[in-house]
N, CA, C and O of each residue as an XYZ file, in Angstrom:
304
protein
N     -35.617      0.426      8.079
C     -35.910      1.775      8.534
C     -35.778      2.740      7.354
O     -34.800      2.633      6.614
N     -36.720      3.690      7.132
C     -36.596      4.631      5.948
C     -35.681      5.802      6.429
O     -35.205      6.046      7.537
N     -35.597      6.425      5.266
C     -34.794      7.253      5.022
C     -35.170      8.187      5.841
O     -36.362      7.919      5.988
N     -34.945      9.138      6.498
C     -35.519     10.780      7.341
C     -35.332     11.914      5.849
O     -34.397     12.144      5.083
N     -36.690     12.393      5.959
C     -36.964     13.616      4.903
C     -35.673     14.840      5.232
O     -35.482     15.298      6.359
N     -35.153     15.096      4.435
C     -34.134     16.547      4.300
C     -34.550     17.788      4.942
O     -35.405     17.404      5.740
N     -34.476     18.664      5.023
C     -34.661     20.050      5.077
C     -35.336     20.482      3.766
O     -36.516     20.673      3.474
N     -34.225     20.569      3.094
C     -34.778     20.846      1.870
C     -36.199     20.375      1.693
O     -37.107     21.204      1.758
N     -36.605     18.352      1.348
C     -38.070     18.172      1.538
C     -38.938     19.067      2.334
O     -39.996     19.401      1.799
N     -38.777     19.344      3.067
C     -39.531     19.711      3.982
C     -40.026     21.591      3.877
O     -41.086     22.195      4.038
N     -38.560     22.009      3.514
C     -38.932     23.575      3.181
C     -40.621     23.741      1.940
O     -41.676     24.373      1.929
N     -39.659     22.369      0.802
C     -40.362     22.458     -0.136
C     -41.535     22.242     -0.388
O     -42.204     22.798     -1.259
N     -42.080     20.910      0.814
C     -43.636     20.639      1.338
C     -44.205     22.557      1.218
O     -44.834     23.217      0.391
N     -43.622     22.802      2.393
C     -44.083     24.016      3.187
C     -44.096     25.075      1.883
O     -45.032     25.865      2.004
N     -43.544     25.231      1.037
C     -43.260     26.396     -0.510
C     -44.493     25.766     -1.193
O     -45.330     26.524     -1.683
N     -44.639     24.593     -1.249
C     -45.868     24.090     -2.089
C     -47.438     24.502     -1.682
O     -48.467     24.361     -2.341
N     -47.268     24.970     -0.567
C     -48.410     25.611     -0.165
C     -48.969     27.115     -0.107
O     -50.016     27.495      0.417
N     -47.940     27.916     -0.822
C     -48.002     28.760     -0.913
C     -49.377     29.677     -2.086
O     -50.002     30.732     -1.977
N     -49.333     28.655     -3.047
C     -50.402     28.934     -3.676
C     -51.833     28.758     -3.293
O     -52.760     29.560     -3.409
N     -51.822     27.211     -2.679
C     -53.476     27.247     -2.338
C     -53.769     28.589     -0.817
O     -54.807     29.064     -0.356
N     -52.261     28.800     -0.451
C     -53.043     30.204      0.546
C     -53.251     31.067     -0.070
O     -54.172     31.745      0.384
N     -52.707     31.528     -1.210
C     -53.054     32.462     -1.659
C     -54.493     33.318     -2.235
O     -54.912     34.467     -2.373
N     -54.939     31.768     -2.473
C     -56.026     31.429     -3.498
C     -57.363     31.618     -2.121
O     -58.516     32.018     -2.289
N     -56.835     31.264     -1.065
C     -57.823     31.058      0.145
C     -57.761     32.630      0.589
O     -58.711     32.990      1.284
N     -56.914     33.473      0.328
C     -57.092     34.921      0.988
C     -57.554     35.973     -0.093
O     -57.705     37.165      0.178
N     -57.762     35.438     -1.321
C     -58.456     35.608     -2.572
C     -59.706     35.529     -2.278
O     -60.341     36.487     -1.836
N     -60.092     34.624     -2.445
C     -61.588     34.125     -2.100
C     -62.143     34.691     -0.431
O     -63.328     34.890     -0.163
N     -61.136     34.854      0.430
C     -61.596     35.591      1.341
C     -61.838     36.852      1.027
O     -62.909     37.321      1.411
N     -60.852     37.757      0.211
C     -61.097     39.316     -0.014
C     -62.751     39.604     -1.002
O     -63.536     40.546     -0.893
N     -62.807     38.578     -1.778
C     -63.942     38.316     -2.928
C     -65.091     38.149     -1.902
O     -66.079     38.863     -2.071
N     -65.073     37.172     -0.716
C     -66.366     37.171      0.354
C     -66.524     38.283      0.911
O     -67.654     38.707      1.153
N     -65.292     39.033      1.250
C     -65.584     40.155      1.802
C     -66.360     41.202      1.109
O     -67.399     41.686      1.559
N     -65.896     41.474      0.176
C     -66.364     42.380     -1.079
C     -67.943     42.338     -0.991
O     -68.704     43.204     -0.560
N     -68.318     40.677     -1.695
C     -69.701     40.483     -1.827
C     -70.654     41.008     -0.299
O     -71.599     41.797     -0.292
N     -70.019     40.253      0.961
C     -70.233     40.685      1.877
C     -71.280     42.165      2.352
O     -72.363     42.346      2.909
N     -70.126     43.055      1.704
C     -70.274     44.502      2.157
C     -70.623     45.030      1.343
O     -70.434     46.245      1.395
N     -71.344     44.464      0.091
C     -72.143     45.125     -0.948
C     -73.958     44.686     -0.629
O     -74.548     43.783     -0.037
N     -74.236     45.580     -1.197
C     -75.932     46.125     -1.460
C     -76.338     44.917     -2.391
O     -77.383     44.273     -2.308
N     -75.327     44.736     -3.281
C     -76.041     43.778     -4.195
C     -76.170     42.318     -3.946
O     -75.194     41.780     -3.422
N     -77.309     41.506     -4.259
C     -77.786     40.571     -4.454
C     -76.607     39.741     -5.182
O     -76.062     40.295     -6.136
N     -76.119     38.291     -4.753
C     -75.373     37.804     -4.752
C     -76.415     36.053     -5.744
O     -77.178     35.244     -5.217
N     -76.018     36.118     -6.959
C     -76.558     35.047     -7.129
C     -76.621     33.345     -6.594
O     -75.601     32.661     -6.509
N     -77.642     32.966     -6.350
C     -76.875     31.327     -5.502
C     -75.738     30.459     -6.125
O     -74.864     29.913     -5.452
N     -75.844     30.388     -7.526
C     -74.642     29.849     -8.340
C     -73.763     30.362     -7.632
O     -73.216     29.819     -6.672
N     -73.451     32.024     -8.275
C     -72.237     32.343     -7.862
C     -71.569     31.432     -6.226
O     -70.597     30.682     -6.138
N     -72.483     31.857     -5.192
C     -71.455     31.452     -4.039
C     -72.004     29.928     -4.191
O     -72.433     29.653     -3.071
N     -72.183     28.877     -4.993
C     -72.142     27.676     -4.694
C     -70.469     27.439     -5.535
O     -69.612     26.723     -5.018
N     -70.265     28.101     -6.739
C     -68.802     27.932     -7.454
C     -68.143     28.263     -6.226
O     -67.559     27.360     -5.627
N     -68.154     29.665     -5.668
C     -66.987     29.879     -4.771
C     -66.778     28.441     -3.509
O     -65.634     28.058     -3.263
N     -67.844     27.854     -2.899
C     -67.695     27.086     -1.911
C     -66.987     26.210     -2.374
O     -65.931     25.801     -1.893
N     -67.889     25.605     -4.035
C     -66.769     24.346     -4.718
C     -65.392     24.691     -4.389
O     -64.699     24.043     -3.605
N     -64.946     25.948     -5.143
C     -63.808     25.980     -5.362
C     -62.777     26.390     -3.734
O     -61.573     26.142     -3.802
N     -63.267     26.919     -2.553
C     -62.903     26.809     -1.712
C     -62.512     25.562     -1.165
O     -61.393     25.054     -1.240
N     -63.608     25.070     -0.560
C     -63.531     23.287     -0.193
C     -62.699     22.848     -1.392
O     -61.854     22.263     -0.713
N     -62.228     22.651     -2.779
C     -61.178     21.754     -3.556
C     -60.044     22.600     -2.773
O     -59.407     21.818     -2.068
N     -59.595     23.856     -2.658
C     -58.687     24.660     -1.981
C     -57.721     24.067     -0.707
O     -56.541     23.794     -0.487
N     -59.176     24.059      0.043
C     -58.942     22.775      1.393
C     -58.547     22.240      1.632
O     -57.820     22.293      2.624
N     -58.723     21.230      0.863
C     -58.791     20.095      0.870
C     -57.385     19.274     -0.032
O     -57.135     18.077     -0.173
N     -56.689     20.468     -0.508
C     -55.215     20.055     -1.409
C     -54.587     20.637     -0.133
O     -53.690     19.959      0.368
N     -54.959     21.919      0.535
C     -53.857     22.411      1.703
C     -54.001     21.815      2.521
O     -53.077     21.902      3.330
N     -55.486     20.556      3.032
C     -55.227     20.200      4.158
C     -53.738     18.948      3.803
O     -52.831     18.686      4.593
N     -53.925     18.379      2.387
C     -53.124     17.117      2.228
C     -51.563     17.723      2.263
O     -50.798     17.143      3.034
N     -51.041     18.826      1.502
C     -50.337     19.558      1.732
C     -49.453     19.923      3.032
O     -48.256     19.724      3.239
N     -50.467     20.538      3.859
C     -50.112     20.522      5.381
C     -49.514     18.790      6.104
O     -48.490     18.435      6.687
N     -50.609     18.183      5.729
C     -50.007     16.787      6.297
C     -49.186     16.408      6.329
O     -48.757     15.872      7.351
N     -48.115     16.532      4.531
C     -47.396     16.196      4.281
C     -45.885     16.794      4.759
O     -44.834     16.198      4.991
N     -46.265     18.357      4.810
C     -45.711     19.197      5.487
C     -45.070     18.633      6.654
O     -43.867     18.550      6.899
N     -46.294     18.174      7.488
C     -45.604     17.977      8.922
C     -45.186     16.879      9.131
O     -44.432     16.912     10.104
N     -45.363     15.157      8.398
C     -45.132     14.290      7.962
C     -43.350     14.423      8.143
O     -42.503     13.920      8.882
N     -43.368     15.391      7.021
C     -41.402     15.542      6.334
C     -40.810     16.363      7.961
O     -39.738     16.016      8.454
N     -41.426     17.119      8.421
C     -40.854     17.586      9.608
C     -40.579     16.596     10.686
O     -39.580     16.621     11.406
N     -41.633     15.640     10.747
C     -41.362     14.599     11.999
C     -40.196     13.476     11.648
O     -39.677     12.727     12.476
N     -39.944     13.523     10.424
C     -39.107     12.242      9.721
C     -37.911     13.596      9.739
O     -37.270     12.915     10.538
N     -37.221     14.617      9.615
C     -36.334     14.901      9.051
C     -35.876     15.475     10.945
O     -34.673     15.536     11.200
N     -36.828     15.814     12.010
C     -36.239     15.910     12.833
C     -35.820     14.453     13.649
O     -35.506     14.690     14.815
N     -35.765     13.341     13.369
C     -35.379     12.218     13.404
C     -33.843     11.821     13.694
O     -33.505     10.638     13.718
């Protein structure tokens, strides 16, 4: 039988995610912006932003997992 994840693990899952939200309400304020402007938005431009959204994702979705992973093992 393994070990049950700490508190601590588990805070720290949850602290590790703090950046890719950040980065996701970034890129939301930046959609917004483009959004509510007049100007013509080049296709590059929002194909980088999607890249870099979806890589965003896709570390917070593994992130989150892990997150709740350490929660189910530490309430054990």
């Amino acid at each position: 039988m393994s070990t049950p994840a700490s508190v601590a693990a588990v805070f720290s899952a949850v602290s590790d995610m703090e950046e890719e939200v950040r980065d996701l309400v970034g890129f939301a304020q930046a959609l917004c912006v483009f959004g509510g402007s007049s100007i013509s938005i080049p296709p590059k431009a929002v194909y980088v932003l999607a890249e870099a959204l979806e890589a965003t994702a896709a570390r917070l979705e593994m992130q989150w997992e892990l997150a709740f992973k350490l929660a189910a093992e530490a309430k054990q």
